[in-house]
C-alpha positions as a Python dict, from the first residue, in 0.01 Angstrom:
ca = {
    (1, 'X'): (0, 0, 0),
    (2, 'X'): (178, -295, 125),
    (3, 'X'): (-149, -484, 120),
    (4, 'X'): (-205, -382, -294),
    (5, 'X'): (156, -524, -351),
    (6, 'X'): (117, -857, -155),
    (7, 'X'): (-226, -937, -314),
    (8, 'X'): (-48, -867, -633),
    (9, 'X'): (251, -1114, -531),
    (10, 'X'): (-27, -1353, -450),
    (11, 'X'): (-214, -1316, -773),
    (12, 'X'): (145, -1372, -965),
    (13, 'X'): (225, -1692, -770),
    (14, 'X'): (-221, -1825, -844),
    (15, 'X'): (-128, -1783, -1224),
    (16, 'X'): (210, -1901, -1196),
    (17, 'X'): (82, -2263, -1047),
    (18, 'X'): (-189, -2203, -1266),
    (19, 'X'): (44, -2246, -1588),
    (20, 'X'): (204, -2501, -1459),
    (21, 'X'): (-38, -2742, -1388),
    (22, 'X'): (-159, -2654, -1742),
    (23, 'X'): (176, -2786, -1887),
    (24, 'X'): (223, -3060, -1610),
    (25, 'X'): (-143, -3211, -1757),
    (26, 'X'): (-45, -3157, -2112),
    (27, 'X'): (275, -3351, -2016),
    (28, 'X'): (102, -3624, -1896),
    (29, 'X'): (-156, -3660, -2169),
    (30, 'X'): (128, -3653, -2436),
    (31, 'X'): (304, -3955, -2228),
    (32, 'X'): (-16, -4183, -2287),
    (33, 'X'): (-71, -4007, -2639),
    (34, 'X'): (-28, -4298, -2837),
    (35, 'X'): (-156, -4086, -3184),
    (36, 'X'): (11, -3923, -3399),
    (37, 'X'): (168, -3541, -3298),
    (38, 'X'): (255, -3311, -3609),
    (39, 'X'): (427, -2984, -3666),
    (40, 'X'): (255, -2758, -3965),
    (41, 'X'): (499, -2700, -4255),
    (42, 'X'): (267, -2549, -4523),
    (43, 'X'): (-121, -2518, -4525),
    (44, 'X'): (-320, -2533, -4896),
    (45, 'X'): (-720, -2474, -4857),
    (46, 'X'): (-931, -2635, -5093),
    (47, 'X'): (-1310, -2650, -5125),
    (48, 'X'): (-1369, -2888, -4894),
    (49, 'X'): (-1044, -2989, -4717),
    (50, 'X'): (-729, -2801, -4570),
    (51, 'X'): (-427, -2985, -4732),
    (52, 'X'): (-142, -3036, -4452),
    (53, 'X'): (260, -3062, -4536),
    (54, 'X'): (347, -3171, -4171),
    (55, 'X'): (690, -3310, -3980),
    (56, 'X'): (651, -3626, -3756),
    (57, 'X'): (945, -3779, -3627),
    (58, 'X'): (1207, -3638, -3836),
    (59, 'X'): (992, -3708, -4139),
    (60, 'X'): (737, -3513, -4357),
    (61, 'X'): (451, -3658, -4501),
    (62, 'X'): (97, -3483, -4617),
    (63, 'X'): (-240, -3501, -4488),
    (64, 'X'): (-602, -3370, -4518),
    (65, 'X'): (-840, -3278, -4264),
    (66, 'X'): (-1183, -3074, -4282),
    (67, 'X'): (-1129, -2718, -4414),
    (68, 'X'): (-997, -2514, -4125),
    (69, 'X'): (-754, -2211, -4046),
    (70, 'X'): (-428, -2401, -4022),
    (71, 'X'): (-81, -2190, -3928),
    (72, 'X'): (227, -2341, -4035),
    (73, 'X'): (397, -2414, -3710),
    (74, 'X'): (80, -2557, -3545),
    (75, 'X'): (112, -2850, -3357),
    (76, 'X'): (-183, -3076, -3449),
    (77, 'X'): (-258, -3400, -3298),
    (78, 'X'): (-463, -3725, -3435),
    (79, 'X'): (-533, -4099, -3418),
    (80, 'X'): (-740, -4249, -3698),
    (81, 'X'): (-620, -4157, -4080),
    (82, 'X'): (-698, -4328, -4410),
    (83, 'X'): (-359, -4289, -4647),
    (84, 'X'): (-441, -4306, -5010),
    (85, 'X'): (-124, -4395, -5263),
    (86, 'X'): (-149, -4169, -5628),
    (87, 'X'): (-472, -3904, -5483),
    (88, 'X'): (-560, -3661, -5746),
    (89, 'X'): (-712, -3362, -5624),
    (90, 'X'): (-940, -3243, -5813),
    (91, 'X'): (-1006, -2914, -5615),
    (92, 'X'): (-618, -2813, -5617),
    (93, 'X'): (-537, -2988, -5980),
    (94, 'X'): (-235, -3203, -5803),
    (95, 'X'): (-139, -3531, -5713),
    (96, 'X'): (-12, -3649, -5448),
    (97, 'X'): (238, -3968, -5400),
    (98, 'X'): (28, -4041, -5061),
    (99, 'X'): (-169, -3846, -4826),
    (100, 'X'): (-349, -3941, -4493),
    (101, 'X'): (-698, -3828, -4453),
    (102, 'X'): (-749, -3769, -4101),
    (103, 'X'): (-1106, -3798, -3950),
    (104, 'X'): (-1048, -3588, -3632),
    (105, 'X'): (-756, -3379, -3542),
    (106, 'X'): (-673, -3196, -3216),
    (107, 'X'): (-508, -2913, -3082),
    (108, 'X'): (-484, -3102, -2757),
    (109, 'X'): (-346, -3476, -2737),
    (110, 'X'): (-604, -3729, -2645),
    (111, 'X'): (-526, -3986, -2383),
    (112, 'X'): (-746, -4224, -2568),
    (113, 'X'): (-523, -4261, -2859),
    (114, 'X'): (-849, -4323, -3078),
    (115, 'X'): (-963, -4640, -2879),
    (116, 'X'): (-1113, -4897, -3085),
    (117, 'X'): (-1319, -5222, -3045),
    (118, 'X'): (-1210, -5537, -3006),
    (119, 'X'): (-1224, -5585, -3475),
    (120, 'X'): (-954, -5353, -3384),
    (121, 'X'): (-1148, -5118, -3655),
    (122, 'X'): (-1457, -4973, -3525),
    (123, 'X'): (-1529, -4616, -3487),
    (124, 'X'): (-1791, -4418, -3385),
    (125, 'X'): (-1980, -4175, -3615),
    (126, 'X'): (-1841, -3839, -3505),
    (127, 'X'): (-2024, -3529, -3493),
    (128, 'X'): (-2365, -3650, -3578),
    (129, 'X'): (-2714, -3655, -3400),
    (130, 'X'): (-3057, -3791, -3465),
    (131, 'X'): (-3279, -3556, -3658),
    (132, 'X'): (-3656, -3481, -3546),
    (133, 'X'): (-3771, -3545, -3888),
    (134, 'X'): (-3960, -3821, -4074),
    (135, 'X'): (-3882, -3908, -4442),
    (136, 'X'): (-4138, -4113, -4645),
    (137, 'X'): (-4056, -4462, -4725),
    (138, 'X'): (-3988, -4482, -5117),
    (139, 'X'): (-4258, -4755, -5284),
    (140, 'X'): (-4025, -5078, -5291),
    (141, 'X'): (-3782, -4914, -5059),
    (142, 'X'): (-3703, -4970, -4683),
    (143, 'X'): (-3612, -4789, -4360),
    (144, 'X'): (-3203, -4718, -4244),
    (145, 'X'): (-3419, -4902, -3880),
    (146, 'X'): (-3497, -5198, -4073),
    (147, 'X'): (-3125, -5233, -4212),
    (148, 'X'): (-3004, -5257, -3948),
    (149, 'X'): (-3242, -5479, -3782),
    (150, 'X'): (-3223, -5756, -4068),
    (151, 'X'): (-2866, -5582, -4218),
    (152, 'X'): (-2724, -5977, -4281),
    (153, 'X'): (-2989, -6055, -4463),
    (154, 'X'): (-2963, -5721, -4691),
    (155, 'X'): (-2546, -5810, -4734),
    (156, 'X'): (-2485, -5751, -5110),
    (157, 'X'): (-2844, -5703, -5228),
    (158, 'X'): (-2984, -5402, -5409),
    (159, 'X'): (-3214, -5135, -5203),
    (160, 'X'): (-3379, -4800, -5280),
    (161, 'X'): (-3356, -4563, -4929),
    (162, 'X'): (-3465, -4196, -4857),
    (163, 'X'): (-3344, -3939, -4620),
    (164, 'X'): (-3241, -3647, -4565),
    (165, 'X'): (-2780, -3573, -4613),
    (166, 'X'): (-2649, -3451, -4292),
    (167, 'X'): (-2314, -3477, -4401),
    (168, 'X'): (-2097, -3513, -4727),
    (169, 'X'): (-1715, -3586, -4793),
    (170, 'X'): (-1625, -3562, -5159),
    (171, 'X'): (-1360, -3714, -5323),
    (172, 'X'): (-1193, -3954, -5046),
    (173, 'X'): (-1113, -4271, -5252),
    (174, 'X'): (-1215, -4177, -5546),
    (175, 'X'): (-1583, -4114, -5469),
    (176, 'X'): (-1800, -3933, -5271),
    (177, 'X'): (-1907, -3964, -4872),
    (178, 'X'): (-2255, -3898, -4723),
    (179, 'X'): (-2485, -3973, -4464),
    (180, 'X'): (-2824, -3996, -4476),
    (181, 'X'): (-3147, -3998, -4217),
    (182, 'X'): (-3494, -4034, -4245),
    (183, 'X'): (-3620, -4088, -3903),
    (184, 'X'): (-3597, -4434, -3837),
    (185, 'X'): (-3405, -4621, -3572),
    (186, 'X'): (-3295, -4580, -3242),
    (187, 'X'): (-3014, -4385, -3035),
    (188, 'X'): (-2741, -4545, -3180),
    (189, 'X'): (-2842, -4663, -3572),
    (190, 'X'): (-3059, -4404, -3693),
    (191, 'X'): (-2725, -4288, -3936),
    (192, 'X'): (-2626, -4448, -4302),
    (193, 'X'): (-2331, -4404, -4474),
    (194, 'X'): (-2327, -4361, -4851),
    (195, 'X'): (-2075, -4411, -5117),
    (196, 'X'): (-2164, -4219, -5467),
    (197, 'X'): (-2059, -4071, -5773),
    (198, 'X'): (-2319, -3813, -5783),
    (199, 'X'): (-2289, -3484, -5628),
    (200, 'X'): (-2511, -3445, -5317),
    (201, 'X'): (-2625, -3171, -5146),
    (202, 'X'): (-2604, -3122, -4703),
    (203, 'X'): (-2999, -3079, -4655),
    (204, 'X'): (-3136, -3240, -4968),
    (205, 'X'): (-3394, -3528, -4919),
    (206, 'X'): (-3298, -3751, -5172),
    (207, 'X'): (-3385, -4108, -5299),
    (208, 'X'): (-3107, -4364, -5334),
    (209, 'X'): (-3045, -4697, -5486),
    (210, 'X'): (-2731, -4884, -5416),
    (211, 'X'): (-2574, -5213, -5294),
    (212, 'X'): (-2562, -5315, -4911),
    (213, 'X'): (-2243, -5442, -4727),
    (214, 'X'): (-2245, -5521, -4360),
    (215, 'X'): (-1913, -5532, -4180),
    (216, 'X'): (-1695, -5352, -4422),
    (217, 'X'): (-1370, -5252, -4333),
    (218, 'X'): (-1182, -5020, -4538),
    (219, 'X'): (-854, -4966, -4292),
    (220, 'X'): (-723, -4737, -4056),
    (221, 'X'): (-1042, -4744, -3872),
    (222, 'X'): (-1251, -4731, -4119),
    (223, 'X'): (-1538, -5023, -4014),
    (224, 'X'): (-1917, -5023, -4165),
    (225, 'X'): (-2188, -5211, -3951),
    (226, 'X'): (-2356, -5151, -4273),
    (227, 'X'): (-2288, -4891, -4570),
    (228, 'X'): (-2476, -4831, -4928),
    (229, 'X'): (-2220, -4863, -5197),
    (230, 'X'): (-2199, -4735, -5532),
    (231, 'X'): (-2561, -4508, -5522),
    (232, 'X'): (-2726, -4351, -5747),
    (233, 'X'): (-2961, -4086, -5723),
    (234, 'X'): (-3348, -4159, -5825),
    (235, 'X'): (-3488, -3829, -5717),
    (236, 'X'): (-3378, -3480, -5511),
    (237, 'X'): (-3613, -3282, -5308),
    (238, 'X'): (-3437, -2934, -5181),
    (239, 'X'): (-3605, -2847, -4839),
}
C-alpha cells in the first residue's frame, strides 16, 4: 500500500517538472520571439481565409490567415504579414480600413522571428514540394528550369508556361495567387509564382501567358527571384 501511494507521489512530482519545463521553454522562446503575439477577439470564416479581429499591445487591428478553426481568446503568433489599406472582401461583402495578411501563424512562438536574408525580404516558399510529374512544354513556350537559369534575361518580357497549380490564394492585392509546376528544375527552383485575374483551379494543368519580373519585392517579406505577372489563361486541362 505504501509502495502504490509513493509511486503515485512520484508520478505527481514527473508531471509536475514535466509542466514546468513546458512553460520554462515557452518562456524562453517568447523572450527571443521577436514576431508578433496576438489575442483572438472575433473570428469571421470566409471561403478561403479566416478573418482575425485581434489585440496586440493594447491595440486591435485585423488580419487574415488560411481558413482555420480560430477561438476568440486564442493566442496566435506570427512574423511575416502583408497589410493592405481599403481591402474589399469579396467573400464577406466588407471593407476593411487595413488588414494584415499573414503567411504563417503559430500556436507556438518561433525563436526565429521569421529570419530573412541579407535583401532583408526573402522568404522561403512554405509548404510546397517538387511534384513527380512532367508537363509538356507549350510550342513557343519555356520551362519554370530555364527561368530561372536565364531569369535576367526573361526580366519584363512576355512568356507562355505550363504546369500543373499546387497552390492558389485569391484575392490578396487585388488579384489572384498561384503556383505552378511542370517538372522542371532542381531541389530548390522547380516552383513559380503567378499573379492572375482568372480563376484557377488546385490540380488543373493549365497554359499561361504573362510578363516576367526577377527580384520583385512587394514588402513585408514578400521577395520574387522571379514571378509571372498579370497571366492569362490560354488553355485548362482538369486531371
Amino acid at each position: 500500500m505504501k509502495l502504490n501511494k509513493l509511486l503515485i507521489v512520484l508520478m505527481m512530482m514527473l508531471v509536475s517538472i514535466a509542466c514546468e519545463d513546458k512553460e520554462e521553454k515557452k518562456t524562453k522562446q517568447e523572450a527571443a520571439y521577436s514576431g508578433h503575439k496576438v489575442t483572438v477577439l472575433e473570428a469571421i470564416n470566409g471561403g478561403t481565409y479566416t478573418y482575425l479581429k485581434v489585440s496586440e499591445n493594447g491595440s486591435e487591428h485585423w488580419a487574415a490567415i488560411t481558413k482555420r478553426e480560430t477561438k476568440v481568446g486564442e493566442v496566435l503568433y506570427y512574423s511575416d504579414a502583408l497589410e493592405m489599406k481599403n481591402f474589399e472582401s469579396k467573400e464577406l461583402g466588407r471593407s476593411f480600413e487595413a488588414i494584415s495578411f499573414v503567411s504563417k501563424i503559430s500556436t507556438e512562438p518561433n525563436s526565429m522571428g521569421g529570419a530573412m536574408n541579407n535583401k532583408g525580404a526573402k522568404k522561403d516558399k512554405p509548404g510546397l514540394s517538387k511534384e513527380n510529374i512532367s508537363i509538356e512544354v507549350p510550342k513557343g513556350g519555356v520551362t519554370i528550369a530555364e527561368l530561372y537559369s536565364n531569369r535576367k534575361s526573361y526580366n519584363e518580357k512576355t512568356v507562355m508556361v505550363s504546369g500543373k497549380i499546387t497552390k492558389v490564394n485569391n484575392q490578396i492585392m487585388n488579384r489572384n495567387w498561384a503556383h505552378i509546376q511542370d517538372g522542371t528544375g532542381d531541389s530548390k527552383n522547380f516552383d513559380l509564382t503567378i499573379t492572375t485575374n482568372e480563376n484557377l483551379k488546385v490540380g488543373d494543368v493549365v497554359t499561361l501567358k504573362g510578363t516576367i519580373a526577377v527580384d520583385k519585392d512587394f514588402g513585408a517579406g514578400y521577395f520574387y527571384e522571379i514571378i509571372l505577372e498579370s497571366a492569362t489563361v490560354i488553355s485548362t486541362k482538369e486531371i
